[in-house]
N, C-alpha and C positions, 0 to 999 in steps of 0.2 A: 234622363228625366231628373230635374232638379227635387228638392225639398226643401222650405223654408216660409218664413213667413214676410212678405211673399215668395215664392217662388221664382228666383233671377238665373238669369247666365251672362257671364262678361268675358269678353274677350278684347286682346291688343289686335290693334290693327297697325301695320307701319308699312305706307308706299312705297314703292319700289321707284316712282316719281319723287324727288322732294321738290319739284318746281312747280306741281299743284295746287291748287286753294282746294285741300283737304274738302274742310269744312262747305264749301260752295259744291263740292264733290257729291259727298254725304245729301245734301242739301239734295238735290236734283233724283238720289239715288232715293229717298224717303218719299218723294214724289210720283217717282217710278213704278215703285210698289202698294202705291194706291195709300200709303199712311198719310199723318198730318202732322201740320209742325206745329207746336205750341209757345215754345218759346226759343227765342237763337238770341247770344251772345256771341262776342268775337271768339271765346272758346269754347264754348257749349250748344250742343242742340235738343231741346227734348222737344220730343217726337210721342205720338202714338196709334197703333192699330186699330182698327176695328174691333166690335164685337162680333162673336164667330158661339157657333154651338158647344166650341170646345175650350170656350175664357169667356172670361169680362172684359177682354182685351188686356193690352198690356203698354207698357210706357217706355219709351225707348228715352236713353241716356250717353251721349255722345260727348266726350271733351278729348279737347285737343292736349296736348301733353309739347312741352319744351322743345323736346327731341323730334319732332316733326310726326311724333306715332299717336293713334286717339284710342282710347279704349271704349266700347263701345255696352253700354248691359243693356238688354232685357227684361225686366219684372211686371208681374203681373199685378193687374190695377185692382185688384179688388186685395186688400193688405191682412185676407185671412186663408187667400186660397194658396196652399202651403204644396200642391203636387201641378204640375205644369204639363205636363206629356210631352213633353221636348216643345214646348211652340215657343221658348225663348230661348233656345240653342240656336230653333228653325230659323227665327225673326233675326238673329245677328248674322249669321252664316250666310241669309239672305241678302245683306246689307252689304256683306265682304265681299261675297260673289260680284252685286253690284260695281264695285270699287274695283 
């Protein structure tokens, strides 16, 4: 369970494919799980979940990194709610699995 304000978690992600389109990867994978995209650059995707009884939802933050690895955070969309209950460990973890 994070703390903060908001409440985030990030984590490296680095394929084990480097002959992928990552990002179209991600892409497909943020679909998958029922979120939405809001914005995509050639290196970035921000993403976000639904509201749920347990958030205001939260905003997914995807870039792509040189080395072919993307680091991927989590944070909650409301920029006062400071405890998470793991739902942005859950939300990334979710994403990797994807992947």
């Amino acid at each position: 369970m994070a703390f903060g304000f908001p409440a985030y978690h990030t984590e490296t992600y680095q394929p084990e494919d480097q002959n992928i389109n990552l990002l179209e990867k991600i892409n497909d994978g943020i679909i998958s799980l029922g979120w939405k995209i809001k914005n995509q650059t050639p290196n970035q995707i921000i993403g976000s979940t639904s509201v749920s009884l347990l958030s205001w939802g939260e905003t997914l933050e995807i870039v792509k990194m040189d080395n072919g690895s993307c680091t991927i955070t989590s944070k909650c969309s409301m920029p006062t709610q400071c405890f998470d209950l793991g739902k942005n460990k859950t939300n990334v973890m979710k994403l990797i699995s994807f992947l």
